[in-house]
BAROKOL-680858 format. One line per field, with one value per residue: residue number from 1; residue in three letters; x, y, z of N, C-alpha, C in turn. Coordinates in Angstrom, 2 decimals, always signed. Example, Ala and Ser with C-alpha at 12.3 -4.5 7.8 and 13.67 -1.06 7.14 Angstrom:
<sites>
seq: c(1, 2);
type: c(ALA, SER);
n.x: c(+13.19, +12.85);
n.y: c(-5.69, -2.25);
n.z: c(+7.80, +7.08);
ca.x: c(+12.30, +13.67);
ca.y: c(-4.50, -1.06);
ca.z: c(+7.80, +7.14);
c.x: c(+13.20, +12.90);
c.y: c(-3.30, +0.03);
c.z: c(+7.80, +7.87);
</sites>
This chain:
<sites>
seq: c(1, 2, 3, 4, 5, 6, 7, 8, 9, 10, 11, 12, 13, 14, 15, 16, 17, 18, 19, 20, 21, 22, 23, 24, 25, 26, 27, 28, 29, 30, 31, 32, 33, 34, 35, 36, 37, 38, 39, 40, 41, 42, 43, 44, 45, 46, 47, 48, 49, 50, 51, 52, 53, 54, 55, 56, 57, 58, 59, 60, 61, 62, 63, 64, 65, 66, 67, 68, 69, 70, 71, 72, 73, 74, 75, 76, 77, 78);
type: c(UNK, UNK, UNK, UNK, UNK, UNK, UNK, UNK, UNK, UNK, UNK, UNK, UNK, UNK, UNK, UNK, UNK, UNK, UNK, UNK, UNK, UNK, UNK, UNK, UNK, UNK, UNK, UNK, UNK, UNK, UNK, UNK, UNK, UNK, UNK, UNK, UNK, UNK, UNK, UNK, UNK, UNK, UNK, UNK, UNK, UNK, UNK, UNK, UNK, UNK, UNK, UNK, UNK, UNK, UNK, UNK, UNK, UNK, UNK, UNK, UNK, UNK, UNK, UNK, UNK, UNK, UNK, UNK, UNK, UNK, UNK, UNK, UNK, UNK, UNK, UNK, UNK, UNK);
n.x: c(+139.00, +140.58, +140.11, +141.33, +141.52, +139.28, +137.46, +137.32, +136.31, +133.65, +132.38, +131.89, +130.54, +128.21, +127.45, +126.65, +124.71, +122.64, +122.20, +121.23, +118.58, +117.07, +116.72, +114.91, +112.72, +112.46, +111.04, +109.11, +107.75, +106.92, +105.09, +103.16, +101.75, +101.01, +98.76, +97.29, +93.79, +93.76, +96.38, +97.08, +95.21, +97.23, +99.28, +98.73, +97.65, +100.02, +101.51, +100.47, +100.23, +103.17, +103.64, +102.29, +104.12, +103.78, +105.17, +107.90, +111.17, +113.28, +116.38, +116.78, +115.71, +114.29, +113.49, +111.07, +109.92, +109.22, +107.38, +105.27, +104.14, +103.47, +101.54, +100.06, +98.78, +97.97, +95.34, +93.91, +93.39, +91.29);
n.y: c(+76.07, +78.73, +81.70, +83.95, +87.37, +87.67, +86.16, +88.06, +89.98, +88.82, +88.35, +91.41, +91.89, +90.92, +91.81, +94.23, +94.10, +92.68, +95.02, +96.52, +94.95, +95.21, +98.13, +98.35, +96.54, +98.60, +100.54, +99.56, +98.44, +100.82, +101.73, +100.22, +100.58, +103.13, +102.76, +101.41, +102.28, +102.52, +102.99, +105.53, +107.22, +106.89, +108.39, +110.89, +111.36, +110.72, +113.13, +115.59, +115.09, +115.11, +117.88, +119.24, +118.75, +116.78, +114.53, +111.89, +111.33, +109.14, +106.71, +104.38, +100.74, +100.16, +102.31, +103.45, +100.49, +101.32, +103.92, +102.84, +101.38, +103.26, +104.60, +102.52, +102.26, +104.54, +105.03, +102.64, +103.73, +105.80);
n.z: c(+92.57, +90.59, +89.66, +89.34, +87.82, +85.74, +87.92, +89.47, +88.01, +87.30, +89.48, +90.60, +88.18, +88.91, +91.21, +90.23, +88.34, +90.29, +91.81, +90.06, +89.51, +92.17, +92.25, +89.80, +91.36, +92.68, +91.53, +90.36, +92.49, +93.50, +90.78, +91.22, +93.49, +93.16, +91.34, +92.13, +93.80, +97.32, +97.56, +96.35, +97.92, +100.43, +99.65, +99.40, +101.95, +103.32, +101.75, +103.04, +105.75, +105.74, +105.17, +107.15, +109.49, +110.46, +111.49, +112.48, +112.78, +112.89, +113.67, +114.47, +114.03, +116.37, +117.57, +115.74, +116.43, +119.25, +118.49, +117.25, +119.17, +121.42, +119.92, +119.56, +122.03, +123.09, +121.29, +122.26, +124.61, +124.28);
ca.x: c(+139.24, +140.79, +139.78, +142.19, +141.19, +138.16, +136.48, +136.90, +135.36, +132.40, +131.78, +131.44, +129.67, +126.98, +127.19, +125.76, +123.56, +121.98, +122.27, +120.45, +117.39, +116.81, +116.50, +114.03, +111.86, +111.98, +110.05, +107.38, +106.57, +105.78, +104.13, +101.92, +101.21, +100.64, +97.97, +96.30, +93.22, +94.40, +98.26, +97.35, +94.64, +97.75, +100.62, +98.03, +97.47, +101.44, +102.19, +99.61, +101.32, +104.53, +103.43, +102.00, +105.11, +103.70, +106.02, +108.99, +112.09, +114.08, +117.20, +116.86, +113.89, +113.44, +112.97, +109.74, +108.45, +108.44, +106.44, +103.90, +103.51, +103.20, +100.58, +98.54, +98.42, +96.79, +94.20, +93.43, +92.79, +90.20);
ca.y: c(+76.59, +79.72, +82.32, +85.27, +88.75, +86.84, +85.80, +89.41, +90.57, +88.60, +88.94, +92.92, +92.22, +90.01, +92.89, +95.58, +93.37, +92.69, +96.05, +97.05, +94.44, +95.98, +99.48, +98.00, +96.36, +99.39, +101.24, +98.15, +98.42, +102.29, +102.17, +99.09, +101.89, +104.61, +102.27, +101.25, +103.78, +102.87, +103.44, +106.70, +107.87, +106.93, +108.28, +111.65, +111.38, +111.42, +114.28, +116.54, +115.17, +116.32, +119.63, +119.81, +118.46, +115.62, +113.18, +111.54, +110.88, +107.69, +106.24, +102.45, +99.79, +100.06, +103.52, +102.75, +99.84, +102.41, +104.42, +102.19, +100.77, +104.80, +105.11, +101.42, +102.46, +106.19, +104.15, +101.56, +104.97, +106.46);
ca.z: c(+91.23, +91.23, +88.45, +89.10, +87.59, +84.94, +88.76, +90.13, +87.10, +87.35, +90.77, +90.47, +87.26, +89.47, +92.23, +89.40, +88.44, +91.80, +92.10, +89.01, +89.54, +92.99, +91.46, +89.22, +91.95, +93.81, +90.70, +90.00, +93.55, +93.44, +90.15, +92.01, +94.27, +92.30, +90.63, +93.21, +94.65, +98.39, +97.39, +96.09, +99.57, +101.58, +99.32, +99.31, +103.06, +103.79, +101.38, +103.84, +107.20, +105.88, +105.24, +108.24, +110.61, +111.52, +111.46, +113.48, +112.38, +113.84, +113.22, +114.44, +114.16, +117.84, +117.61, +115.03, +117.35, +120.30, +118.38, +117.16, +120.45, +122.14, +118.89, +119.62, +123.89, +122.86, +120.42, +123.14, +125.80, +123.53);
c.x: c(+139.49, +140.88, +140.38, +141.58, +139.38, +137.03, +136.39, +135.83, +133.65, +131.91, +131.09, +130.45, +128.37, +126.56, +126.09, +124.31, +122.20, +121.41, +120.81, +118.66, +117.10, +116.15, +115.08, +112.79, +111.25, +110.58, +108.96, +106.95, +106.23, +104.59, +103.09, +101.33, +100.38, +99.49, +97.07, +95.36, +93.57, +95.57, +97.56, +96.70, +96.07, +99.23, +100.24, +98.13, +98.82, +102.07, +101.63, +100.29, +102.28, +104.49, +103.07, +102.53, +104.92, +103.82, +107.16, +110.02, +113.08, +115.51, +117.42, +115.23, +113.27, +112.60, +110.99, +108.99, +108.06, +107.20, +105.55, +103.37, +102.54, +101.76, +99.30, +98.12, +97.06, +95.84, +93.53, +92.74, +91.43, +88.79);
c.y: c(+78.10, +80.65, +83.69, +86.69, +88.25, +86.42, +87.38, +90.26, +90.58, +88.86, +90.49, +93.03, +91.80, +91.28, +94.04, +95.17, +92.83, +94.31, +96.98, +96.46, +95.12, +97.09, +98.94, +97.38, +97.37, +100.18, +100.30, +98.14, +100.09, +102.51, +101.39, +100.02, +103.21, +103.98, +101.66, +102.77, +104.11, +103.61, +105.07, +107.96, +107.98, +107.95, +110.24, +112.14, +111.51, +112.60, +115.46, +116.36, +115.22, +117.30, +119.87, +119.68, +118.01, +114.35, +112.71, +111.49, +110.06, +106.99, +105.07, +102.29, +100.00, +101.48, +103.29, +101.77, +100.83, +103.11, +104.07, +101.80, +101.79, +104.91, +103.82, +101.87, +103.84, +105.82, +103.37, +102.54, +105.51, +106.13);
c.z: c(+91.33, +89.42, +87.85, +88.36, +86.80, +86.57, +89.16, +89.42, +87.18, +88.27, +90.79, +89.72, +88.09, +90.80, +91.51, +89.23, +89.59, +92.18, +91.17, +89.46, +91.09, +92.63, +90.58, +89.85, +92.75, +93.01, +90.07, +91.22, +93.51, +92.32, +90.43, +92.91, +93.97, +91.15, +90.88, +93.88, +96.07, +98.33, +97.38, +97.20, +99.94, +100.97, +99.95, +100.99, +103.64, +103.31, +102.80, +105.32, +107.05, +105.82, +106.53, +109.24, +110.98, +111.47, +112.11, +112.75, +112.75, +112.46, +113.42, +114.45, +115.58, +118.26, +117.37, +116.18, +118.82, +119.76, +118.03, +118.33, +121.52, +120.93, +119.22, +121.13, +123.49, +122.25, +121.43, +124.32, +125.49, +123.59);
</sites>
């Protein structure tokens, strides 16, 4: 079935849409955060290790599991 300009339409319209509810989960999970007493220790506890430069910055996942792995070895030394 072929829907010509009326399918393109919708499609995009279903793209925004997707688009939109996303956006909207992203802000029900922070204010779940921001409403929680842990959420707000840890949100508290990362503002202070950015000020203080201590943080990584990575551009792939593998990056991240290196460093958890370099972060569980130094824990396991202790």
């Amino acid at each position: 079935m072929y829907l010509g300009r009326f399918g393109y339409v919708l499609k995009e319209l279903l793209k925004e849409l997707r688009r939109g509810l996303i956006r909207i989960e992203e802000v029900l999970a922070t204010l779940e955060e921001l409403m929680d007493e842990g959420g707000l220790c840890r949100i508290r506890r990362a503002e202070e290790e950015y000020r203080r430069g201590d943080y990584f910055i990575v551009e792939r996942g593998s990056e991240v599991e290196k460093l958890i792995n370099e972060q569980d070895r130094l824990r396991m030394m202790r």
